[in-house]
N, CA, C and O atoms as a Tinker XYZ file with bonds, in Angstrom:
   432  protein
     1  N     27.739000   -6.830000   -5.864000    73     2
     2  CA    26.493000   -6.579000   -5.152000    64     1     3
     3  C     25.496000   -7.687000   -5.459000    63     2     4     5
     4  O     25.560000   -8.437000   -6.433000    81     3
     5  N     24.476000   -7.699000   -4.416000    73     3     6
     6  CA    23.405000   -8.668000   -4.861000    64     5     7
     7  C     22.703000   -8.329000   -5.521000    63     6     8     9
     8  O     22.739000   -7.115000   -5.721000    81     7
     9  N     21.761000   -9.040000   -6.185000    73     7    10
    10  CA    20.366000   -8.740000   -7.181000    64     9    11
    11  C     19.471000   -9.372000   -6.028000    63    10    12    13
    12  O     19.556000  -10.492000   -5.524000    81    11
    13  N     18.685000   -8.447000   -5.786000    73    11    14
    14  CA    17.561000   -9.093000   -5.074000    64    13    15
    15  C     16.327000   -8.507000   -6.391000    63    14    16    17
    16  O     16.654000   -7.866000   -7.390000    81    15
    17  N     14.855000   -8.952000   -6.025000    73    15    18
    18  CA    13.942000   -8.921000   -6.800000    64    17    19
    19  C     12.576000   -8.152000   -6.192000    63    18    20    21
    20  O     12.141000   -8.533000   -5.105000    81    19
    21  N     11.917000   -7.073000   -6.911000    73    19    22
    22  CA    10.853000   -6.167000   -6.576000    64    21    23
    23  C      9.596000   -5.910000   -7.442000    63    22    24    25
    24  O      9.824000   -5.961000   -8.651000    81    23
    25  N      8.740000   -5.732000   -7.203000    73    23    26
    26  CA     7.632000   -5.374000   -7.634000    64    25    27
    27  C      7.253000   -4.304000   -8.304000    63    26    28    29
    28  O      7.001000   -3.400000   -7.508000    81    27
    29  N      7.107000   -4.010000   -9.333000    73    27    30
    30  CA     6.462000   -2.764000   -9.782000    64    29    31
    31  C      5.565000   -2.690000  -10.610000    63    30    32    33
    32  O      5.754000   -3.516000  -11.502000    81    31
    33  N      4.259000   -1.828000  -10.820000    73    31    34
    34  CA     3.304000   -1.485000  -11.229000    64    33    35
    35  C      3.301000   -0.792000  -12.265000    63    34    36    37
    36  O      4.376000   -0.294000  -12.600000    81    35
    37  N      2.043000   -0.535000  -13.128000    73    35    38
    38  CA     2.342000    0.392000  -13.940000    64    37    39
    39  C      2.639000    1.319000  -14.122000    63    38    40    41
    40  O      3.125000    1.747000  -15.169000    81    39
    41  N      2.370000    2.032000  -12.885000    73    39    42
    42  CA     3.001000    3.648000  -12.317000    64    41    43
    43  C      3.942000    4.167000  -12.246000    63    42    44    45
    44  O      4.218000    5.360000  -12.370000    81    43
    45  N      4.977000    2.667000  -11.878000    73    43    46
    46  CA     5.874000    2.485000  -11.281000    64    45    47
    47  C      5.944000    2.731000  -10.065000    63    46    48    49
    48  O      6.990000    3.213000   -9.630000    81    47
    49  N      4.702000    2.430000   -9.076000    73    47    50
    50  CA     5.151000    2.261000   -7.674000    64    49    51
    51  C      5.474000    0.863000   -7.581000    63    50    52    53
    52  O      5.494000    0.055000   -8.510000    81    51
    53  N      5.825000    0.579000   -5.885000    73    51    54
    54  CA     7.006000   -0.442000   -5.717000    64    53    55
    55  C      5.687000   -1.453000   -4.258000    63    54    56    57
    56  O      5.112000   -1.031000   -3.254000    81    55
    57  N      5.721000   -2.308000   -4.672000    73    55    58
    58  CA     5.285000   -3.145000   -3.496000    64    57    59
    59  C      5.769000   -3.072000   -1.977000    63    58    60    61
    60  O      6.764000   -3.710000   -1.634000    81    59
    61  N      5.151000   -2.391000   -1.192000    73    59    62
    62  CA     5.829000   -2.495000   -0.144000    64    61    63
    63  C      5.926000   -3.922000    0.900000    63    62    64    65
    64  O      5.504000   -5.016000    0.526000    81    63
    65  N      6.553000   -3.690000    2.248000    73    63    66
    66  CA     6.637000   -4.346000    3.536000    64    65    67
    67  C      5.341000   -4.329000    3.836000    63    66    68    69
    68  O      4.650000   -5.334000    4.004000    81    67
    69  N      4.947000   -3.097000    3.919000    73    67    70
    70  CA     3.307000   -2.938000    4.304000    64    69    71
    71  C      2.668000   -3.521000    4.111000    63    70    72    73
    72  O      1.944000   -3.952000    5.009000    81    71
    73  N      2.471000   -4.055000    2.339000    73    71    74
    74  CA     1.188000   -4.248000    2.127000    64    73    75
    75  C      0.482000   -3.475000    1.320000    63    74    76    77
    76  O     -0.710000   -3.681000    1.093000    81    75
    77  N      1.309000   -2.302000    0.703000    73    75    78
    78  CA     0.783000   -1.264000    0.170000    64    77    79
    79  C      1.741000   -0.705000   -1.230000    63    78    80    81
    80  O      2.951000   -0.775000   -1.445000    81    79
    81  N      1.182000   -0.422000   -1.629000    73    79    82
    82  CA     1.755000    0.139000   -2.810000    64    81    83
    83  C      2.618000    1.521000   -2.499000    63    82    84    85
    84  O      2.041000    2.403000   -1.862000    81    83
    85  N      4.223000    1.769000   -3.008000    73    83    86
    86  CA     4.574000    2.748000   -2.183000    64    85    87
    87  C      5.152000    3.726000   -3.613000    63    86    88    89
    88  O      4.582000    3.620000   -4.699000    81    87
    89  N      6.406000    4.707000   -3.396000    73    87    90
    90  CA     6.169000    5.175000   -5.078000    64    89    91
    91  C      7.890000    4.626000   -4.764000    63    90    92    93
    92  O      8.484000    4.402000   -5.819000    81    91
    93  N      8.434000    4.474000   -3.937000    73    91    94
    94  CA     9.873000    4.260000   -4.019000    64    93    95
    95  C     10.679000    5.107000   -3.395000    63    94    96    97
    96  O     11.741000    4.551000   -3.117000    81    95
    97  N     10.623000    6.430000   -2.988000    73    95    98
    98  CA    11.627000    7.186000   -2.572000    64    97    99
    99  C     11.840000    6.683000   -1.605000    63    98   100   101
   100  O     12.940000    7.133000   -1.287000    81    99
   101  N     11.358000    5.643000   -0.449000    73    99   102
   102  CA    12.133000    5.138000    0.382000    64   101   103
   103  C     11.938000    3.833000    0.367000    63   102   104   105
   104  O     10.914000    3.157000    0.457000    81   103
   105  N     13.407000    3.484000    0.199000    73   103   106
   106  CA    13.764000    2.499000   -0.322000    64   105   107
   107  C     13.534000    1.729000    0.428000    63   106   108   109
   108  O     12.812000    0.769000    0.159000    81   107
   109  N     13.983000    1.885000    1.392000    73   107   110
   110  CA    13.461000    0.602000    2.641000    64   109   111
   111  C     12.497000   -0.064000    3.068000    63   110   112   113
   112  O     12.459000   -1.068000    3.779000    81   111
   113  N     11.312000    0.859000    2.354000    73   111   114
   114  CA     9.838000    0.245000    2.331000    64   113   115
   115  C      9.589000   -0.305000    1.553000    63   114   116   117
   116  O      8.401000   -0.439000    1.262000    81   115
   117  N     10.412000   -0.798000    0.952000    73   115   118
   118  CA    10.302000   -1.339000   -0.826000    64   117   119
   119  C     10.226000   -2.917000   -0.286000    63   118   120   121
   120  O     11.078000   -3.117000    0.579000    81   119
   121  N      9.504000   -3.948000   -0.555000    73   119   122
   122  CA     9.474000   -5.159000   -0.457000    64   121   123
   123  C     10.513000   -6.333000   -1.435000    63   122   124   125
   124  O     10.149000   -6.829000   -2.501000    81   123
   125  N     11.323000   -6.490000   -1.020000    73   123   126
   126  CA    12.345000   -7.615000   -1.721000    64   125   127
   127  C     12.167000   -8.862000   -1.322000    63   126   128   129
   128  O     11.679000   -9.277000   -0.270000    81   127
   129  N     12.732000   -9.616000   -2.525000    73   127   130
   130  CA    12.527000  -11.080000   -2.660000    64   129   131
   131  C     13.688000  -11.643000   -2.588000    63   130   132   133
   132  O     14.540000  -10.764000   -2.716000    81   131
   133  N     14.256000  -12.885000   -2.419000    73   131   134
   134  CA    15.914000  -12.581000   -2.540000    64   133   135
   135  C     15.354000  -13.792000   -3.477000    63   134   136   137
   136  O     16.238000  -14.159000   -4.251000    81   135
   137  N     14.350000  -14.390000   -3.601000    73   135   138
   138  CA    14.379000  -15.537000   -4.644000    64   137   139
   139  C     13.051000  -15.152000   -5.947000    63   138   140   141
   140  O     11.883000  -15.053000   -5.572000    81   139
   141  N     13.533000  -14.912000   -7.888000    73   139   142
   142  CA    12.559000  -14.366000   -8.440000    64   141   143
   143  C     11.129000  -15.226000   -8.204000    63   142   144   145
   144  O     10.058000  -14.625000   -8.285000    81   143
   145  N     11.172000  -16.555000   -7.930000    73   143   146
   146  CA     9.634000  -16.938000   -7.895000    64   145   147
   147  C      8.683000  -16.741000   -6.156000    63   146   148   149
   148  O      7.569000  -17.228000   -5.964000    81   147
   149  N      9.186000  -16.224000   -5.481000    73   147   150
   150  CA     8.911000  -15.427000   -4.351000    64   149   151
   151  C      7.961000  -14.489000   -5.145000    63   150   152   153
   152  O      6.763000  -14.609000   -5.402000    81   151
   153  N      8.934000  -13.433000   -5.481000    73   151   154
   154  CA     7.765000  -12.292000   -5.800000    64   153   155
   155  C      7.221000  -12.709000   -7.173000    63   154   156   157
   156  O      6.479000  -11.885000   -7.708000    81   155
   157  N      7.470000  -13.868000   -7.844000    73   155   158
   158  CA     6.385000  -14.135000   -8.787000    64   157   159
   159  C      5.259000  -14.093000   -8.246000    63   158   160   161
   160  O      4.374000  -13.291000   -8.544000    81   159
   161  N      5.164000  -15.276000   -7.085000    73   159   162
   162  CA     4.239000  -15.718000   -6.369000    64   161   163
   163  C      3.343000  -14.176000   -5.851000    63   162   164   165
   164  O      2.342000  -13.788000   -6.453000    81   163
   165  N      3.720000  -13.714000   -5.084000    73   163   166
   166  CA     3.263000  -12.346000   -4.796000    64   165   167
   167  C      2.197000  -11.704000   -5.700000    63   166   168   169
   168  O      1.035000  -11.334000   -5.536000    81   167
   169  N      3.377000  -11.731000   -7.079000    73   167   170
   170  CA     2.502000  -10.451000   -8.001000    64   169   171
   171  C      1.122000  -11.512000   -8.656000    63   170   172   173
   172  O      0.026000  -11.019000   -8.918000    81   171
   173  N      1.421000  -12.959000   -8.839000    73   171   174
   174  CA     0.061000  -13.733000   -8.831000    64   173   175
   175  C     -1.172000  -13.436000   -7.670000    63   174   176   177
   176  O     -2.367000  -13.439000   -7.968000    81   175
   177  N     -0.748000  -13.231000   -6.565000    73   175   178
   178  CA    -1.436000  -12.737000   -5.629000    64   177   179
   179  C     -2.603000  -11.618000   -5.608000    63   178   180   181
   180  O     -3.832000  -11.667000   -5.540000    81   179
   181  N     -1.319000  -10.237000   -5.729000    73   179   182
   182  CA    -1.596000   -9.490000   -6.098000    64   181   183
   183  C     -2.918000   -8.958000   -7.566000    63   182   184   185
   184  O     -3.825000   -8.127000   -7.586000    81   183
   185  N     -2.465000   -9.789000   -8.440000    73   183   186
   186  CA    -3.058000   -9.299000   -9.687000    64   185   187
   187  C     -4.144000  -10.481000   -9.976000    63   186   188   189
   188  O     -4.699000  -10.503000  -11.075000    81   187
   189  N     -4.409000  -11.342000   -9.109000    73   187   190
   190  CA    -5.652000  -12.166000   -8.936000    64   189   191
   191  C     -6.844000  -11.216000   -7.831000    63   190   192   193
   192  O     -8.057000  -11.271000   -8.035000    81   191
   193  N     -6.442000  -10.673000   -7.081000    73   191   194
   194  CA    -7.406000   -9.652000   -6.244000    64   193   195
   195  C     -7.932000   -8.362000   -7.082000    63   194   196   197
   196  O     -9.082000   -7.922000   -7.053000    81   195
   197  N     -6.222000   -7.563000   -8.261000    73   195   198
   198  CA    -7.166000   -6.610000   -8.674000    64   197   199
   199  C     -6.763000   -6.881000  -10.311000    63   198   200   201
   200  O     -5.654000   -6.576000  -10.752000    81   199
   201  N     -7.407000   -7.255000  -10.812000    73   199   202
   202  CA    -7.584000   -7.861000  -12.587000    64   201   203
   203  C     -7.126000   -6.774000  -13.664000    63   202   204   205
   204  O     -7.048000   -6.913000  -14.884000    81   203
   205  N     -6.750000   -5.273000  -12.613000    73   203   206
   206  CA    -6.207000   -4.219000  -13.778000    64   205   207
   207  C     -4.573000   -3.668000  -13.655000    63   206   208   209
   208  O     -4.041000   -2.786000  -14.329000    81   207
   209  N     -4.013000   -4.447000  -12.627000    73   207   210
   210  CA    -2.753000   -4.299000  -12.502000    64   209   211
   211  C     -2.017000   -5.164000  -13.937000    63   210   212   213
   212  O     -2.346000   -6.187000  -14.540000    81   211
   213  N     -1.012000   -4.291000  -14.084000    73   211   214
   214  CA     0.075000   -4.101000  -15.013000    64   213   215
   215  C      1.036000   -4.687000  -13.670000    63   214   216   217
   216  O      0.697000   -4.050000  -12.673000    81   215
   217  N      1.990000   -5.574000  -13.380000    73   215   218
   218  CA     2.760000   -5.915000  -12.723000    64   217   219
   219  C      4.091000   -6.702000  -13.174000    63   218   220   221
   220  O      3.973000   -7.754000  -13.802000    81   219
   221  N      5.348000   -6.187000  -12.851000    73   219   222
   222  CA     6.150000   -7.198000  -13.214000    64   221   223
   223  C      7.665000   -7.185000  -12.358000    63   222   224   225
   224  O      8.146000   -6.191000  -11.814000    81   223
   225  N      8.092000   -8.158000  -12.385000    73   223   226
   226  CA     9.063000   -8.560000  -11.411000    64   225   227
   227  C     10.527000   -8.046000  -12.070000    63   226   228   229
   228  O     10.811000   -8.310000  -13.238000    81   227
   229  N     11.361000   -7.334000  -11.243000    73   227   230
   230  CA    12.628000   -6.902000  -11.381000    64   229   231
   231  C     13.761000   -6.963000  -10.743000    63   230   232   233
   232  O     13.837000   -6.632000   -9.560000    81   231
   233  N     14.989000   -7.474000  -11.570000    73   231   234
   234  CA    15.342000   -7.774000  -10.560000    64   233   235
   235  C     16.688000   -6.240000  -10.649000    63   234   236   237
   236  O     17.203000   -5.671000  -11.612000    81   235
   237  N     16.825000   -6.057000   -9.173000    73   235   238
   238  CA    17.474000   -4.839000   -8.578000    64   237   239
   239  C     18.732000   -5.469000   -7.893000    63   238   240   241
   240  O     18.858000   -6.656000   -7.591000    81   239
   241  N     19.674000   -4.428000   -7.695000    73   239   242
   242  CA    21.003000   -4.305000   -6.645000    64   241   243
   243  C     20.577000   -3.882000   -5.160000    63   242   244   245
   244  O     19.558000   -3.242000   -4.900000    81   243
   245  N     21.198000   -4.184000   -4.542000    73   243   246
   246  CA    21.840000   -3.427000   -3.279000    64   245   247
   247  C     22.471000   -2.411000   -3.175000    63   246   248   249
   248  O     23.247000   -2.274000   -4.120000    81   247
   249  N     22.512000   -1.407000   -2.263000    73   247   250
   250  CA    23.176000   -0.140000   -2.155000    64   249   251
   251  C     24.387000   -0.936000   -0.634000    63   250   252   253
   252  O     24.131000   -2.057000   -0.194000    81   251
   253  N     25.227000   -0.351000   -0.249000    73   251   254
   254  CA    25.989000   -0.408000    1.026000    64   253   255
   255  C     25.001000   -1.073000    1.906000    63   254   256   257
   256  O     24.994000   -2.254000    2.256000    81   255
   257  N     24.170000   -0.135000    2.208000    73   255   258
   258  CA    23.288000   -0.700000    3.585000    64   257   259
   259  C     22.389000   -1.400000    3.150000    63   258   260   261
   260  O     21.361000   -1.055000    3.732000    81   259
   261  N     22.194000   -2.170000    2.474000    73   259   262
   262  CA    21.345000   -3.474000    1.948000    64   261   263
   263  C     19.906000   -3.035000    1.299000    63   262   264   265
   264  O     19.145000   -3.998000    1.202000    81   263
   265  N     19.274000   -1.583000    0.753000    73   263   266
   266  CA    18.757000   -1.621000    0.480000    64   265   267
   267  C     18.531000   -1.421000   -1.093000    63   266   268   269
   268  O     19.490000   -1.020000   -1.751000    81   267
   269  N     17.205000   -1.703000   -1.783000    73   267   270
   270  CA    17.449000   -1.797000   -3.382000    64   269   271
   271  C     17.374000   -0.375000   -3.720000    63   270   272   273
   272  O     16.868000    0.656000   -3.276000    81   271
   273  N     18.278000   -0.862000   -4.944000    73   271   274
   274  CA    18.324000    0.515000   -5.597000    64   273   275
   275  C     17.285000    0.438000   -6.634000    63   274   276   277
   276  O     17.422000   -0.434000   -7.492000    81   275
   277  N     16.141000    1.318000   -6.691000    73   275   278
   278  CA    15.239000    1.584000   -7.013000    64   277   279
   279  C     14.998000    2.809000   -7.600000    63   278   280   281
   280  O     15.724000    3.709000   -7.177000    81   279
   281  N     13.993000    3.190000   -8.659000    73   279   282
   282  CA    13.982000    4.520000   -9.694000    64   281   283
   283  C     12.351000    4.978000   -8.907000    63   282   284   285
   284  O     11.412000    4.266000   -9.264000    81   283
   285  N     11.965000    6.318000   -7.696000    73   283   286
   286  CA    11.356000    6.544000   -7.627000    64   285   287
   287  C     10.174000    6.588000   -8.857000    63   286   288   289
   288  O     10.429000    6.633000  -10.060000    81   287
   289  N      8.372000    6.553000   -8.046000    73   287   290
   290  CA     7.774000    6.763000   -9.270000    64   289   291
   291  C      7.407000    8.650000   -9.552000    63   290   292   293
   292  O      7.367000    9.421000   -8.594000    81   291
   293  N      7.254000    8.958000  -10.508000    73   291   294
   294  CA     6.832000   10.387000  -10.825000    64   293   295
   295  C      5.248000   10.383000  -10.867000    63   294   296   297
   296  O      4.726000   11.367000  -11.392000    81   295
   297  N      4.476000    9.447000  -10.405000    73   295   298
   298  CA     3.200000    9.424000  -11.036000    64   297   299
   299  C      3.232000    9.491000   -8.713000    63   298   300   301
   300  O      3.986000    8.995000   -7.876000    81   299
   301  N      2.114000   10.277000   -8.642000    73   299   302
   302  CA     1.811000   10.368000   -6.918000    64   301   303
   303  C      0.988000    9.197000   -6.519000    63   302   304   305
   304  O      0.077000    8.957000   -7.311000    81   303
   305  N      1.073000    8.442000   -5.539000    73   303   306
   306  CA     0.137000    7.622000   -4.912000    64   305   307
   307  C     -0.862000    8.097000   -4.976000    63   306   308   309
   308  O     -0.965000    9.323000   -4.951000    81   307
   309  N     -2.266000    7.031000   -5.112000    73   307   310
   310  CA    -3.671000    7.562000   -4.653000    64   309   311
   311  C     -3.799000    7.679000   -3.156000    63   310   312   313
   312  O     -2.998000    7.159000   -2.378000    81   311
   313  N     -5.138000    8.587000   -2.690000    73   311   314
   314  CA    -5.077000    8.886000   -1.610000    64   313   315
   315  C     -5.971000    7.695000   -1.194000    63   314   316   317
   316  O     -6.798000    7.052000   -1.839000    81   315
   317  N     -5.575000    7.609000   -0.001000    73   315   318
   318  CA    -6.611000    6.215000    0.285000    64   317   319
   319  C     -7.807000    7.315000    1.129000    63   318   320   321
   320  O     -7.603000    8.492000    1.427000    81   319
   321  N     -8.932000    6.594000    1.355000    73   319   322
   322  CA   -10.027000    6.992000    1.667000    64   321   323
   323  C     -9.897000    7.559000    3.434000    63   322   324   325
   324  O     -9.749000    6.751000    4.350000    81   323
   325  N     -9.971000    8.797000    3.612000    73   323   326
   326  CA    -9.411000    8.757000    5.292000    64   325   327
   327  C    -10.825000    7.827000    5.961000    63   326   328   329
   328  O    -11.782000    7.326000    5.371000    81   327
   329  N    -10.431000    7.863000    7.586000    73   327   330
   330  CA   -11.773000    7.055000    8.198000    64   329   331
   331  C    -12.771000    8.365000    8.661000    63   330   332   333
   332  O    -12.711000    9.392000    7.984000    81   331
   333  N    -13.575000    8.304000    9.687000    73   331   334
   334  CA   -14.901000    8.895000    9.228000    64   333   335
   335  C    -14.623000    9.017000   10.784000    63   334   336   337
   336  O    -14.391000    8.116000   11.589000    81   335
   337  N    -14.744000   10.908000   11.054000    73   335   338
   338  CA   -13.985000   11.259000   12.335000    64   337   339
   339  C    -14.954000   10.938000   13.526000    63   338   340   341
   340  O    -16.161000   10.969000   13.289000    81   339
   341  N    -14.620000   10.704000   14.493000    73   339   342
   342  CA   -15.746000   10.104000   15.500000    64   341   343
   343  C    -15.818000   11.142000   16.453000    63   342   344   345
   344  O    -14.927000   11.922000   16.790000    81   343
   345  N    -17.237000   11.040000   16.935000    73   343   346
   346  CA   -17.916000   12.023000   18.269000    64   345   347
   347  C    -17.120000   11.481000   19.240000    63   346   348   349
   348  O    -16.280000   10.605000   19.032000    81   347
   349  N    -17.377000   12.003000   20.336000    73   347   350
   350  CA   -17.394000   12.096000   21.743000    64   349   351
   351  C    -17.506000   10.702000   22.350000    63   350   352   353
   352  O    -16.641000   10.065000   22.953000    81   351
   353  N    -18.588000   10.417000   22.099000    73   351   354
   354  CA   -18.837000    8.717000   22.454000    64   353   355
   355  C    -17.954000    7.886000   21.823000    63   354   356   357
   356  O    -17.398000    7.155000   22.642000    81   355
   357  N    -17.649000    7.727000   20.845000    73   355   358
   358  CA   -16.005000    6.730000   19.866000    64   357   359
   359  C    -17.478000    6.129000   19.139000    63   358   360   361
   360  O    -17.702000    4.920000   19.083000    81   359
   361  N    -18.493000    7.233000   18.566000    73   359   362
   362  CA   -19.151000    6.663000   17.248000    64   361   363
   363  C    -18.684000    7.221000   16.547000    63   362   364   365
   364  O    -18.297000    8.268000   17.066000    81   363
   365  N    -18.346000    7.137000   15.127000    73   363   366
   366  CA   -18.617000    7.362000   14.049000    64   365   367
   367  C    -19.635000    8.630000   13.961000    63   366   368   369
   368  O    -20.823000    8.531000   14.266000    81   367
   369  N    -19.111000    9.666000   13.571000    73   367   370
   370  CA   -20.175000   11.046000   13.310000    64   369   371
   371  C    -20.241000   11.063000   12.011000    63   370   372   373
   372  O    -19.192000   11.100000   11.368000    81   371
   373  N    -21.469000   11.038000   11.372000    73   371   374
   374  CA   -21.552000   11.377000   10.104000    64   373   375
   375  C    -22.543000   12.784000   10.090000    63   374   376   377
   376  O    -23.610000   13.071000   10.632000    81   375
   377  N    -21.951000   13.233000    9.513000    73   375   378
   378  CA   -22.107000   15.166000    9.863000    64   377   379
   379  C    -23.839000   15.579000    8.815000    63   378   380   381
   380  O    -24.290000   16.724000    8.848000    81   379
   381  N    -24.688000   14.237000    7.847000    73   379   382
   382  CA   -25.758000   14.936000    7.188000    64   381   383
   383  C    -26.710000   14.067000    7.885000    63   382   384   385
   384  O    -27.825000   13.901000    7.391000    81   383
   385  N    -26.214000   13.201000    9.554000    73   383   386
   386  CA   -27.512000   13.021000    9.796000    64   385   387
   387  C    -27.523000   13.337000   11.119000    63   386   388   389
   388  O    -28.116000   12.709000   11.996000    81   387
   389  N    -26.828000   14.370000   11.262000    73   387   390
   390  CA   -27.080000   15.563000   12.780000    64   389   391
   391  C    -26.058000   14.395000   13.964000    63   390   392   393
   392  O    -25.251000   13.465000   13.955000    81   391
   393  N    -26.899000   15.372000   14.939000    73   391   394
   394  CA   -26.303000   14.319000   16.520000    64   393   395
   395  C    -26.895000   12.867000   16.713000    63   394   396   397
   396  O    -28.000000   12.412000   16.418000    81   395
   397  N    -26.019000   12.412000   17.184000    73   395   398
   398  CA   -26.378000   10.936000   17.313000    64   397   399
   399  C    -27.308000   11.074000   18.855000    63   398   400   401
   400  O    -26.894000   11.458000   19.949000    81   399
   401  N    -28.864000   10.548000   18.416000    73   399   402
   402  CA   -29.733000   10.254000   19.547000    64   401   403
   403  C    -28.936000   10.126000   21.098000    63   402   404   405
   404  O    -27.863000    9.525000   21.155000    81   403
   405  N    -29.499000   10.687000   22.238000    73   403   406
   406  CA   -29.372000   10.174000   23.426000    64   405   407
   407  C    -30.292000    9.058000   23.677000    63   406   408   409
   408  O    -31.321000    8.861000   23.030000    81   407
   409  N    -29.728000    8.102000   24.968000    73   407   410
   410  CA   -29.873000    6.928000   25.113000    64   409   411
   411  C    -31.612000    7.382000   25.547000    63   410   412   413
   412  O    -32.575000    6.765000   25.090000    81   411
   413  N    -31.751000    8.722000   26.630000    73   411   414
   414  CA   -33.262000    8.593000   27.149000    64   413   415
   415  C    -34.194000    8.633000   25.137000    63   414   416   417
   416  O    -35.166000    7.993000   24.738000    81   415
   417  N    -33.757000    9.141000   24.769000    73   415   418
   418  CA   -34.535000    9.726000   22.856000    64   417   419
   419  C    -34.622000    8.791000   22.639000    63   418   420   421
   420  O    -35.758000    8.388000   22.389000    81   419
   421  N    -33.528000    7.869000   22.592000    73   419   422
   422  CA   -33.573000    5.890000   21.992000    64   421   423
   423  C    -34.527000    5.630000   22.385000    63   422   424   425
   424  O    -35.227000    5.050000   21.555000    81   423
   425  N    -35.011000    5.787000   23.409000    73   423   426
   426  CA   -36.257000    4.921000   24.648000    64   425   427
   427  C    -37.444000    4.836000   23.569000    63   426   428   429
   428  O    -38.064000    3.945000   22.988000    81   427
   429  N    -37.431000    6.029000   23.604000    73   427   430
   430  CA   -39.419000    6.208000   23.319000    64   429   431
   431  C    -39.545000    5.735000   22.311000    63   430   432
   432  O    -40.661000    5.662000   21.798000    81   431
């Protein structure tokens, strides 16, 4: 089998395709390197934007269908922040400062 090379955190989540930090149970979202200074490069990336990552490069197998075999994490993803549900018009409603003015109310 091959060794390809992956990302992991202190959590042990796994760098995804995305762009995102994933925990591993699917493997396929897991971001591989097939060369280790690839995802060196990466986790320099990475851990220059956030200064408290724990990061380090591993290198993993292949399963049959080409993806890495990877040790889910037990620790849950954070939730990312949802977006901010919008009115009627496609504004942005923020619910502690009532209805958003009509255009004649704007006037005066």
């Amino acid at each position: 089998m091959t060794d390809v090379f992956v990302i992991r955190n202190q959590l042990g989540h796994y760098w995804g395709k995305g762009k995102a930090w994933v925990d591993g149970s699917e493997a396929r979202a897991v971001m591989r390197a097939r060369h280790r200074d690839e995802a060196v490069n990466t986790l320099f990336e990475l851990s220059s934007r956030d200064v408290d990552l724990r990061g380090q490069v591993i290198a993993v197998e292949l399963d049959a269908r080409g993806e890495p075999i990877v040790e889910p994490s037990q620790v849950p993803l954070p939730i990312a922040p949802e977006a901010e549900p919008e009115d009627d018009a496609g504004q942005a409603a923020r619910p502690d400062e009532g209805p958003a003015p009509t255009p004649a109310a704007a006037a005066r």
